[in-house]
C-alpha positions in Angstrom: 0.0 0.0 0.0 2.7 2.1 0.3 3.5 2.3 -3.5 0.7 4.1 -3.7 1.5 7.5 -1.6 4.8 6.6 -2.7 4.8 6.7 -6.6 5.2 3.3 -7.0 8.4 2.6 -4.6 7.8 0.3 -2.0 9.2 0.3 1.6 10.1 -2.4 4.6 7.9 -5.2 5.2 7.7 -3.4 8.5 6.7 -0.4 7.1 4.2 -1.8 4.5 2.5 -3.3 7.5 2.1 0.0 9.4 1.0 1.4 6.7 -2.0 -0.9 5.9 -2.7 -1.1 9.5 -3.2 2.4 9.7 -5.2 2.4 6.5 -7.7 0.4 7.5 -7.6 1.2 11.3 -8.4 4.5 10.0 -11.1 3.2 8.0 -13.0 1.5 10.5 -12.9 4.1 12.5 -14.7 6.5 9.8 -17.5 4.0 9.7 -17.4 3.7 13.0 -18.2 7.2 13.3 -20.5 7.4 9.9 -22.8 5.3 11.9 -22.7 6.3 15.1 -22.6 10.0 14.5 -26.7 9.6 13.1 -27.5 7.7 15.8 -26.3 10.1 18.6 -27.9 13.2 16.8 -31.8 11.4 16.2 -31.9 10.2 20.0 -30.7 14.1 21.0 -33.6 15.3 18.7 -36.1 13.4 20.0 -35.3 14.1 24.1 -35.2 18.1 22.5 -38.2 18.1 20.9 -40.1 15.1 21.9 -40.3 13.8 18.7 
């Protein structure tokens, strides 16, 4: 993964592995947060305004 930040060079198999882990840690935690974000807002709503 890191050919592709990199213009096509590749690094360590220790750093390739950082790399991807922090790819998709980072992912995760986007869709993590893409879901629970919604959630948090409609239940504030309704205990605001009693919907």
């Amino acid at each position: 993964m890191l050919g592709i930040a990199a213009n096509g060079q590749e690094g360590s198999p220790f750093a390739e592995g950082i790399v991807t882990f922090s790819l998709i840690s980072l992912s995760v935690a986007m869709l993590i947060i893409c879901i629970t974000l919604p959630i948090g807002l409609k239940r504030n709503m309704k205990r605001q305004f009693g919907m």
